[in-house]
SERO-4910 file (N, C-alpha, C, O; in steps of 0.05 Angstrom, whole numbers):
BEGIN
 pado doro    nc1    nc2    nc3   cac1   cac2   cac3    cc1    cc2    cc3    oc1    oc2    oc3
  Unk    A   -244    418    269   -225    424    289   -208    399    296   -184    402    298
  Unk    A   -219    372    300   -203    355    303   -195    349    287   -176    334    293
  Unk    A   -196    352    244   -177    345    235   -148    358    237   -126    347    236
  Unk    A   -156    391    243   -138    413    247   -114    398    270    -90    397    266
  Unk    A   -132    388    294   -112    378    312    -93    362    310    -72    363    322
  Unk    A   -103    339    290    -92    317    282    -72    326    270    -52    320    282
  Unk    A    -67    340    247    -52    346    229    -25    368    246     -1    373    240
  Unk    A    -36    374    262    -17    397    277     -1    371    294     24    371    294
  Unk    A    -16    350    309      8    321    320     16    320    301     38    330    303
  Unk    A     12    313    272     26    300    254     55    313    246     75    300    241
  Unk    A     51    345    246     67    356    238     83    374    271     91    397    275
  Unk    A     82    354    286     97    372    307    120    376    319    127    389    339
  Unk    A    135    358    297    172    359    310    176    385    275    196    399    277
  Unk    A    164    387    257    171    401    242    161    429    253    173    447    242
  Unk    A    145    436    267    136    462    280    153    461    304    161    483    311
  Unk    A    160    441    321    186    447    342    214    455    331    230    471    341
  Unk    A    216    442    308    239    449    302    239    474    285    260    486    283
  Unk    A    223    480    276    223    512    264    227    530    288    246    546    288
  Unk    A    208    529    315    210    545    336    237    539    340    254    553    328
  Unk    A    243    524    351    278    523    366    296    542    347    309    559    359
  Unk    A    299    538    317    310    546    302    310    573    300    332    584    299
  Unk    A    292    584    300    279    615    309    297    623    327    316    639    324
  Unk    A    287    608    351    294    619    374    326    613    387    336    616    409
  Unk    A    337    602    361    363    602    372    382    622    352    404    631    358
  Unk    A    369    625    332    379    653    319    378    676    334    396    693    339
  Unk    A    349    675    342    341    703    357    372    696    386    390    711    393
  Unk    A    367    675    392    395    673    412    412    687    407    413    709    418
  Unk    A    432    680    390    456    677    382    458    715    369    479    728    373
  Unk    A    439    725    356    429    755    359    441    766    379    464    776    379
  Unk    A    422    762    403    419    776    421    452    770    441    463    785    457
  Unk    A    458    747    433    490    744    456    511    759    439    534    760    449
  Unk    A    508    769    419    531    774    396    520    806    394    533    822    381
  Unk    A    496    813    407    487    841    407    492    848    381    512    862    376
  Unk    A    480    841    365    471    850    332    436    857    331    416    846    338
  Unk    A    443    877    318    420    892    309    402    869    302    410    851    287
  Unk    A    375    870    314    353    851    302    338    855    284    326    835    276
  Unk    A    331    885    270    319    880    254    329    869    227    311    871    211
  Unk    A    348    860    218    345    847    188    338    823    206    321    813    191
  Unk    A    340    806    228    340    790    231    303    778    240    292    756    241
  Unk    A    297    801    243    259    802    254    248    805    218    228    793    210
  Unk    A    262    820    202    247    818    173    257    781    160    242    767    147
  Unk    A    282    775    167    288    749    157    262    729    171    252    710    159
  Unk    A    252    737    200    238    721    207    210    717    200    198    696    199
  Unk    A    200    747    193    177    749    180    171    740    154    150    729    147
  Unk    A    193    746    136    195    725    108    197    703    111    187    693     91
  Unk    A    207    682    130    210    656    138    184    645    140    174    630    124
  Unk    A    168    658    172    140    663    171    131    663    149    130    640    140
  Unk    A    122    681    133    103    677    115    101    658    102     79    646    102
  Unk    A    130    645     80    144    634     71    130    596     84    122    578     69
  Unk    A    131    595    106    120    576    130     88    563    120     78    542    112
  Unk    A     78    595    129     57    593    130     32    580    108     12    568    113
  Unk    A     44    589     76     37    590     58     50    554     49     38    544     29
  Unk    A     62    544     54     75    506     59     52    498     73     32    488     63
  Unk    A     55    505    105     42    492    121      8    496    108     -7    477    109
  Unk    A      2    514     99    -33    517     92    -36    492     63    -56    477     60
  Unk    A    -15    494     47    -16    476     17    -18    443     44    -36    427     46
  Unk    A      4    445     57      1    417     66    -20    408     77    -26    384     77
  Unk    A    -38    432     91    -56    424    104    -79    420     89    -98    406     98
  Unk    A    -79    430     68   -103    424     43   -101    399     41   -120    384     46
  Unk    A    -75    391     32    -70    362     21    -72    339     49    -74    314     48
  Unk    A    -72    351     66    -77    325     93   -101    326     93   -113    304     94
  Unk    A   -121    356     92   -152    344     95   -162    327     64   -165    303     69
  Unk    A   -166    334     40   -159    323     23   -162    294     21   -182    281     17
  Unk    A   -138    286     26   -131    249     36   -141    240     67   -135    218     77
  Unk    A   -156    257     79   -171    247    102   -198    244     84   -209    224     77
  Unk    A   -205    269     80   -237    255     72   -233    226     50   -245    205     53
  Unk    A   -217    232     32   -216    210     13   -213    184     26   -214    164     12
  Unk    A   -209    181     56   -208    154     67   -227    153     86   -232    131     96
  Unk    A   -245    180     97   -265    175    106   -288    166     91   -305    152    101
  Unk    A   -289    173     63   -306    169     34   -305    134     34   -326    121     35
  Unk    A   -277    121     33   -261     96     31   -287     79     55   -303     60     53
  Unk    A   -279     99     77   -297     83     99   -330     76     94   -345     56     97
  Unk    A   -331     98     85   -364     98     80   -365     75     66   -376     55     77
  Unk    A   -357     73     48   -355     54     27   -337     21     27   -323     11     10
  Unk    A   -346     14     52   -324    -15     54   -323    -39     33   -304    -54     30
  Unk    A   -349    -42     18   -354    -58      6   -322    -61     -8   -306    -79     -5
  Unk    A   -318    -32    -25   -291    -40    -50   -268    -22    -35   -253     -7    -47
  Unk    A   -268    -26    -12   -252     -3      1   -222    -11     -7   -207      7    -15
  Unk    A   -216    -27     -6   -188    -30    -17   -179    -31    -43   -156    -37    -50
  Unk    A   -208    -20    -62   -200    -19    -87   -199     17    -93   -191     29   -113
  Unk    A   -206     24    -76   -216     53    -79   -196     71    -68   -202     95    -72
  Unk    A   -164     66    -48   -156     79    -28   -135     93    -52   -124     87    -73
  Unk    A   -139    115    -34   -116    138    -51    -94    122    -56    -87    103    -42
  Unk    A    -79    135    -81    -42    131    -78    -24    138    -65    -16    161    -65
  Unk    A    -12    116    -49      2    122    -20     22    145    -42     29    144    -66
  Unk    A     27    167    -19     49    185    -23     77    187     -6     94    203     -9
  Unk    A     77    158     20    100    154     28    113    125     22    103    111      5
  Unk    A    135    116     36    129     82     33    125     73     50    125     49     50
  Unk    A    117     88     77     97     80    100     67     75     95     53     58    106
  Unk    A     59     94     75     31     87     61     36     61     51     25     41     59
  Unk    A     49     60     38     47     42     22     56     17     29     63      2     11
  Unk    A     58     10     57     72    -10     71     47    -19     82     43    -43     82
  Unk    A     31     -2     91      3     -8    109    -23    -10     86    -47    -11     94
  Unk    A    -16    -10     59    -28    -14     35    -26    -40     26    -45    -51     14
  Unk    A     -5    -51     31      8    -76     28     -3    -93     46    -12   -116     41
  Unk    A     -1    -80     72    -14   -101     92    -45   -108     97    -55   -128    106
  Unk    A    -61    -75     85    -95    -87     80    -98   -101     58   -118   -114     57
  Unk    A    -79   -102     33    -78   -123     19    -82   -150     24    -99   -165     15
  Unk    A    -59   -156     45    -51   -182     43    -78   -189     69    -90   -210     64
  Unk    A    -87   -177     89   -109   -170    105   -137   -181     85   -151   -202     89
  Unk    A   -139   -163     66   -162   -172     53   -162   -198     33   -183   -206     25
  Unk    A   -141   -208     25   -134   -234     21   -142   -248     36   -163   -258     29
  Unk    A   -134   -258     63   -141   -268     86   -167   -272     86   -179   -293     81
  Unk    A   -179   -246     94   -204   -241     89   -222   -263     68   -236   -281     77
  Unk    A   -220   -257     43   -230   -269     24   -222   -293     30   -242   -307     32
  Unk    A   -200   -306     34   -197   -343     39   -210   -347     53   -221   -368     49
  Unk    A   -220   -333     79   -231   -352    105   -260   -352     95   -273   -373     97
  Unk    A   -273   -325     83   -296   -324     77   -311   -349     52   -335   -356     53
  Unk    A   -291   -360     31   -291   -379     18   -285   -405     33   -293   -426     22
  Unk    A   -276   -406     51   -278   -427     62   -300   -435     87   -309   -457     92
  Unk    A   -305   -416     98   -334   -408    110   -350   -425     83   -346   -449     77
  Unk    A   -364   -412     73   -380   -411     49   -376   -443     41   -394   -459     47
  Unk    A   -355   -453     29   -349   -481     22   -353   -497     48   -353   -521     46
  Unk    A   -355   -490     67   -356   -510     96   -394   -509    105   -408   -527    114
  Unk    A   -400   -485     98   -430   -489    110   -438   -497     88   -461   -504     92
  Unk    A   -430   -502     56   -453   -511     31   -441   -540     47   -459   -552     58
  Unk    A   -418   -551     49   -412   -583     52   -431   -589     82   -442   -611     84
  Unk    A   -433   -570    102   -465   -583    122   -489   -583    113   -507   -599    120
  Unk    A   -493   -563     94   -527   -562     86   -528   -583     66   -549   -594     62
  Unk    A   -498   -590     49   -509   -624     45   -515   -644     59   -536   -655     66
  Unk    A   -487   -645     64   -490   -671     96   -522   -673    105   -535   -694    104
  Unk    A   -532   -649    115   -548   -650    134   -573   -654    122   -592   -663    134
  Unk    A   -571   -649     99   -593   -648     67   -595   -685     64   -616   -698     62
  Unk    A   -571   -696     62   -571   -720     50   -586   -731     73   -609   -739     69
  Unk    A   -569   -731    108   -581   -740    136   -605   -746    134   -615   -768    139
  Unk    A   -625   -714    120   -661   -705    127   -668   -732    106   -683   -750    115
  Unk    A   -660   -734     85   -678   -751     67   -668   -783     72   -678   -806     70
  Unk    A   -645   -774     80   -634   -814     85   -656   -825    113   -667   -847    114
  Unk    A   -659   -804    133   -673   -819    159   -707   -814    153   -723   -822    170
  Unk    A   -714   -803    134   -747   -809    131   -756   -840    117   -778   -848    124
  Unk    A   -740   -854    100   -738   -871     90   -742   -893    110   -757   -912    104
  Unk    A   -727   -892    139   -723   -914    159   -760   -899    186   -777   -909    200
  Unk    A   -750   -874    178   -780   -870    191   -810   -879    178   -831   -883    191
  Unk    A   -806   -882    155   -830   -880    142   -829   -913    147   -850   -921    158
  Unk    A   -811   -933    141   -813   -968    149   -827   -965    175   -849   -977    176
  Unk    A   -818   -952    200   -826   -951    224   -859   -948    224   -875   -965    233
  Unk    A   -864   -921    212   -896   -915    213   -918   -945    204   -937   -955    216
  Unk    A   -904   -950    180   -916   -970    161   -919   -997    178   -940  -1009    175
  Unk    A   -902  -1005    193   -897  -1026    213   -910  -1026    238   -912  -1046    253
  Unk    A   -921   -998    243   -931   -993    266   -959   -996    261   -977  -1005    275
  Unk    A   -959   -988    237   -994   -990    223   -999  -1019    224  -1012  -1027    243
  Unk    A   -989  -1035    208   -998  -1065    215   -993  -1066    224   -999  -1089    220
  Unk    A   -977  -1065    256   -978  -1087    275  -1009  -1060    288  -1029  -1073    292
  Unk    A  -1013  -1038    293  -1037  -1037    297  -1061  -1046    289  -1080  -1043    304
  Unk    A  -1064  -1058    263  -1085  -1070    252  -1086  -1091    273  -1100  -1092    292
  Unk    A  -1062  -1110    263  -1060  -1137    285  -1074  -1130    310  -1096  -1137    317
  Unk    A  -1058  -1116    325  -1059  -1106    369  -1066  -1083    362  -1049  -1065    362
  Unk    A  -1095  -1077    356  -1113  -1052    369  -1104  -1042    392  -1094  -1020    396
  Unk    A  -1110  -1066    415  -1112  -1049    445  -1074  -1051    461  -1066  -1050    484
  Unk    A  -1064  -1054    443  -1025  -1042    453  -1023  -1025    453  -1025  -1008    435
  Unk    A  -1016  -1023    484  -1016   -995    493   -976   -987    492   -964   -972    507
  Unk    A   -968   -999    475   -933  -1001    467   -941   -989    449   -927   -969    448
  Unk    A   -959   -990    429   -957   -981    398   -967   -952    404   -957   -935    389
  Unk    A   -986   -945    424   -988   -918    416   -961   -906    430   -962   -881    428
  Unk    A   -936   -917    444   -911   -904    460   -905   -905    441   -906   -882    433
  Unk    A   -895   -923    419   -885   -928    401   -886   -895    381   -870   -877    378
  Unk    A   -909   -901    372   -918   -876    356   -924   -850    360   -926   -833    342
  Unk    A   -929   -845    380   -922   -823    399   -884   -806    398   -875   -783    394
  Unk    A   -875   -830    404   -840   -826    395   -830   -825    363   -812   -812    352
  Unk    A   -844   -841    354   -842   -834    320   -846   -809    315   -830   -797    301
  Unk    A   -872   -796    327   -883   -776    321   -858   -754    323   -847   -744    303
  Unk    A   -849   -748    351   -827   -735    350   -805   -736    343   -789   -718    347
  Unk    A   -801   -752    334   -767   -761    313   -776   -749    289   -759   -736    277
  Unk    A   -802   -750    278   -806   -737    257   -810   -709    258   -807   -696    238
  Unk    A   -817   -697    280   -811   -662    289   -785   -658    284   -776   -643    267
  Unk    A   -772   -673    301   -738   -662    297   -730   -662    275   -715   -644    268
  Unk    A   -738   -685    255   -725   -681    233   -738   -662    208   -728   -657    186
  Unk    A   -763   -652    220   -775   -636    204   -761   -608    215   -757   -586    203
  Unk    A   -754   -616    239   -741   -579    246   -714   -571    232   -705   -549    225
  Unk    A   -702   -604    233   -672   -597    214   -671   -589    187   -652   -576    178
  Unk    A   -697   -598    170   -709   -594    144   -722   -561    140   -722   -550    118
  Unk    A   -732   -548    165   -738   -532    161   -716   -507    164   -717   -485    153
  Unk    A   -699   -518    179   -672   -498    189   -662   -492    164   -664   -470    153
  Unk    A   -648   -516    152   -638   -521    126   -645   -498    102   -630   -482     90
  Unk    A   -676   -504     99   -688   -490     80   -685   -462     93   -680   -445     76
  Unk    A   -685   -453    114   -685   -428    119   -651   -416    110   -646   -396     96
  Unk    A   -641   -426    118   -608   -424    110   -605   -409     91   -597   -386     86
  Unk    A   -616   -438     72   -609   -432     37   -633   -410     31   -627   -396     12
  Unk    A   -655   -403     40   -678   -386     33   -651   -355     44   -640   -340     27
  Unk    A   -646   -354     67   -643   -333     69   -621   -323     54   -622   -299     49
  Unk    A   -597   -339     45   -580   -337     25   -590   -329     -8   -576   -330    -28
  Unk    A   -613   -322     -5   -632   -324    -26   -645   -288    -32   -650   -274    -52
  Unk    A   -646   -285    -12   -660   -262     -4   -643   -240     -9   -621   -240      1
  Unk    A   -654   -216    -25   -639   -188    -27   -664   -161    -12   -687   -156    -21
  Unk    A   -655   -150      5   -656   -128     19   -655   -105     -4   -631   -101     -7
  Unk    A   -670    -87    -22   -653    -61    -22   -689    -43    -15   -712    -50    -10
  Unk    A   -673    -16    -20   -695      5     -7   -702     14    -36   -686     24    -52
  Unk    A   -734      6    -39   -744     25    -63   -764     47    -57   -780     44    -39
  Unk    A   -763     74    -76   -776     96    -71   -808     72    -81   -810     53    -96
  Unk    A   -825     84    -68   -861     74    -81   -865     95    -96   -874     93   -119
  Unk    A   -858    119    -86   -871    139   -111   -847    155   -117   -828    162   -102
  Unk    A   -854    159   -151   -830    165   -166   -841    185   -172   -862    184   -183
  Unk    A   -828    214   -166   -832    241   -166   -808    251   -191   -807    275   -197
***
């Protein structure tokens, strides 16, 4: 029913203007007092004549609705899949999800090229600052051999301790990143009937 409705806005200055047209014959009839019936059989052949357009068109509007509701279902290749525009209004707003999904695709490549250039960065960061952590640990160890009872060395290492959390959490983020970039989702049947 609502494609029905849709298609009846679509087509509603061509059904006003059939009525007016009608109804100004039937006018011009009736002020000139001429016999109406050839003019009620002209209208019933018109009618039919109408009716049998308007039903082909209406095939062809539902038609190219589902074929772009199908389109929808289907976004992945949707702009490879859309009917052949049949106006050059279609084909103007064809042009523009074109140049739309161009867009699209640049920002998404540059997305993509901007988070691989952090998960370096941030890759090179994790392994460059264990290097200066690990001197710290090592330094803390002998001077603990030296001063057992420094009560600085266990602040000391206590704070080491957590610089090495953080940087284990950035290491672990990381890996999750690229893991989940990794990972495919699909639905399989278990039993094959």
């Amino acid at each position: 029913m609502r494609i029905f409705a849709g298609f009846l806005k679509e087509r509603a200055r061509e059904i006003l203007l059939y009525a007016v047209t009608l109804g100004l014959l039937k006018l011009v009839f009736f002020l000139y007092n001429l016999p109406s019936d050839a003019l009620n059989y002209g209208f019933l052949l018109v009618l039919v004549l109408a009716g049998i357009l308007f039903f082909i068109d209406f095939c062809e509007f539902y038609k190219r609705h589902k074929e772009l509701v199908l389109v929808e279902k289907n976004m992945q290749d949707a702009l490879l899949d859309l009917p052949e525009p049949k106006t050059l209004l279609e084909n103007d707003y064809q042009d523009l999800l074109d140049k739309l999904e161009e867009i699209r695709r640049k920002l998404k490549s540059e997305e993509l090229i901007s988070r691989q250039e952090m998960q370096d960065y941030y890759g090179m960061w994790v392994h460059q600052i264990k290097t200066p952590i690990s001197a710290m640990r090592m330094l803390l160890q002998t001077m603990e051999d030296e001063y057992p009872e420094e009560k600085k060395l266990r602040e000391l290492k206590a704070e080491l301790f957590r610089i090495e959390q953080y940087v284990e959490m950035v290491l672990t983020y990381l890996r999750m990143e690229d893991m989940a970039s990794d990972l495919k989702f699909e639905h399989y049947p278990l039993l094959m009937i």
